[in-house]
TORZA-145884 format. One record per residue: residue number from 1; residue in one letter; x, y, z of N, C-alpha, C, O in turn. Coordinates in steps of 0.02 Angstrom, whole numbers, plus 50000, padded with zeros to 5 digits. Layout:
- NUM,a,X,Y,Z,X,Y,Z,X,Y,Z,X,Y,Z
...
***
This chain:
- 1,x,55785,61850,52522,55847,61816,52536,55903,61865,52544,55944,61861,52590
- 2,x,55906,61917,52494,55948,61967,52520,55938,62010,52561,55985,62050,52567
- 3,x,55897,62016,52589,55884,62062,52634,55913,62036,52691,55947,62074,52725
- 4,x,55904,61961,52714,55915,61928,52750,55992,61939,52770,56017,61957,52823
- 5,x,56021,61920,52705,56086,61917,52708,56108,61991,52744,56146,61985,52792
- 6,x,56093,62039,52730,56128,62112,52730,56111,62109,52786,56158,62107,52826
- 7,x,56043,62107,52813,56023,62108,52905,56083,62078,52958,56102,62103,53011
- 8,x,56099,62036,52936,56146,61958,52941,56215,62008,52960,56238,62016,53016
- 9,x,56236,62034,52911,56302,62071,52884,56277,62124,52932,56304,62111,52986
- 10,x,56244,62170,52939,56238,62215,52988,56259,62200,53068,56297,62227,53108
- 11,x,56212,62140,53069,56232,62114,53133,56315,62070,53162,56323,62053,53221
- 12,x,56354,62062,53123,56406,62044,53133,56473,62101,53086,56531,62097,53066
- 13,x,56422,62145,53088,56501,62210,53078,56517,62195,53018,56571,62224,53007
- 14,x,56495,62150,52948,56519,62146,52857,56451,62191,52855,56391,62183,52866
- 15,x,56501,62249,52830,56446,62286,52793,56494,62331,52734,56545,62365,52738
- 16,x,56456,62315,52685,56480,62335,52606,56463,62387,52559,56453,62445,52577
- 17,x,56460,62377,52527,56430,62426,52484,56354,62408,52452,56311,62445,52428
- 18,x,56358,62340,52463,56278,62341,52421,56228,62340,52480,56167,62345,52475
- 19,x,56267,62332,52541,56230,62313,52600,56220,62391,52601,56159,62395,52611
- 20,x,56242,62454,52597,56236,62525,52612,56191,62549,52562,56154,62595,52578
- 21,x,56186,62520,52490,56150,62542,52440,56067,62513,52453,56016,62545,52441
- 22,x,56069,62446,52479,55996,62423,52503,55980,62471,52569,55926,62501,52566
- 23,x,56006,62477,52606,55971,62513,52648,55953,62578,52649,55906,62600,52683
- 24,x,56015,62630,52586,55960,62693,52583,55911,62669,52525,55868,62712,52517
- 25,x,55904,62617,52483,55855,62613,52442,55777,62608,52489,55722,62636,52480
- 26,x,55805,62554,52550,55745,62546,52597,55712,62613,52615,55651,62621,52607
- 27,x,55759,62668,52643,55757,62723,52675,55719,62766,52627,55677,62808,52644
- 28,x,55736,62755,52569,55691,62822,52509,55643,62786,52511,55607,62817,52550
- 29,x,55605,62728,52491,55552,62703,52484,55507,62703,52549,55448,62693,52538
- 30,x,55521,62710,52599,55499,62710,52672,55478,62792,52677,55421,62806,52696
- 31,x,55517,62837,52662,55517,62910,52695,55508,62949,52624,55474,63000,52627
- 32,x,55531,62935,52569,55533,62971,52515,55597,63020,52512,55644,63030,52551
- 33,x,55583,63043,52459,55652,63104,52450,55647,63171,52493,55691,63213,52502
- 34,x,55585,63171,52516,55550,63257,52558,55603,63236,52628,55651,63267,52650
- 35,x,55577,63179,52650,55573,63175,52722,55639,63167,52743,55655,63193,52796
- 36,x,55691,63129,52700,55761,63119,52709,55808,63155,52739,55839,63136,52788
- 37,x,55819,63231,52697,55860,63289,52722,55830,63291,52797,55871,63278,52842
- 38,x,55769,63304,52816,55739,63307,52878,55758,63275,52936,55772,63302,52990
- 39,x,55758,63210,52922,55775,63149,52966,55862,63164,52978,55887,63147,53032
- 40,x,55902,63196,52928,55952,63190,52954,55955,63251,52978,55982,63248,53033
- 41,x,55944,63291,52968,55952,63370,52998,55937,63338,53089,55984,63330,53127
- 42,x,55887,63329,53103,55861,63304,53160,55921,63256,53202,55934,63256,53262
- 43,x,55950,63218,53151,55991,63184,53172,56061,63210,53207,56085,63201,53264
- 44,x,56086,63250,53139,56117,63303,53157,56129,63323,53231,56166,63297,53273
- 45,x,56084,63380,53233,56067,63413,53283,56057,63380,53348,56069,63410,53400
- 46,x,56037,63321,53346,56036,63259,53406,56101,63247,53428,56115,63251,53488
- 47,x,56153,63229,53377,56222,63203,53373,56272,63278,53434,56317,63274,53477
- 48,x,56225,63347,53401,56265,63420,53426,56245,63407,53499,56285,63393,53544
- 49,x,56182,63412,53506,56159,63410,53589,56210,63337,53636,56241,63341,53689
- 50,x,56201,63293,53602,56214,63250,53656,56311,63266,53663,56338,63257,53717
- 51,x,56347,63287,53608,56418,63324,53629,56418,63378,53663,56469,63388,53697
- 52,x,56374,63421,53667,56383,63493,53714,56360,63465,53775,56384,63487,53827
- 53,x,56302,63403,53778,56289,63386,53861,56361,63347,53873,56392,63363,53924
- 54,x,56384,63308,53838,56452,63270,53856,56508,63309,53877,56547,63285,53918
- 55,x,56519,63374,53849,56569,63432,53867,56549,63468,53918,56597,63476,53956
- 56,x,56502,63492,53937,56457,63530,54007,56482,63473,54046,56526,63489,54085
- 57,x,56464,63400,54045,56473,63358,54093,56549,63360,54123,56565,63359,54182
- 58,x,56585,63363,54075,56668,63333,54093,56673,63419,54108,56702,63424,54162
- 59,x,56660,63475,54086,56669,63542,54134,56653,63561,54179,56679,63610,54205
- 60,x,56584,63516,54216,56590,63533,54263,56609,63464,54347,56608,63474,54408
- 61,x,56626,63395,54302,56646,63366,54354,56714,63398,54365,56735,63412,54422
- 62,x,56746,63408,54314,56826,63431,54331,56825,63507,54358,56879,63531,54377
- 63,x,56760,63550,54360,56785,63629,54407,56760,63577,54492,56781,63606,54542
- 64,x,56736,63536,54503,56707,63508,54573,56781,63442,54594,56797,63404,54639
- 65,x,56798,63460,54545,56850,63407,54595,56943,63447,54594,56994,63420,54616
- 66,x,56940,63479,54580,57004,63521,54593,56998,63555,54680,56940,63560,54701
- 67,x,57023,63565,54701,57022,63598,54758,57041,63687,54735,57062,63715,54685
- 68,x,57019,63710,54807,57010,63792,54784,57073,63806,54818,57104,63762,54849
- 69,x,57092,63865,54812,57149,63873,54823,57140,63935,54890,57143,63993,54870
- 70,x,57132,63926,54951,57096,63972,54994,57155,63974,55060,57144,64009,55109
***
């Protein structure tokens, strides 16, 4: 029943504190304490790549749309 509820609360943006405490409880019991740091490191590093492709992107539409100065 609570689980329900918190799923519930996830899906309409109420999310609390017990709703954050069930879900890393889910997350340790699922992955354990080894795998955790891992999963986020990975995450991490996912989060870095997809901002340096987002910055490459906007550097190089904006050197292709300036005009040259010739």
């Amino acid at each position: 029943m609570y689980l329900h509820m918190a799923i519930a609360a996830l899906i309409f943006g109420q999310i609390g504190w017990p709703q954050i405490v069930l879900i890393v409880a889910i997350a340790l019991l699922l992955f354990g304490g080894r795998k955790i740091p891992e999963l986020m490191r990975g995450l991490g590093q996912g989060i870095r790549e997809f901002k340096k492709g987002m910055n490459e992107d906007k550097t190089q539409s904006g050197e292709s749309n300036t005009p040259s100065k010739n």
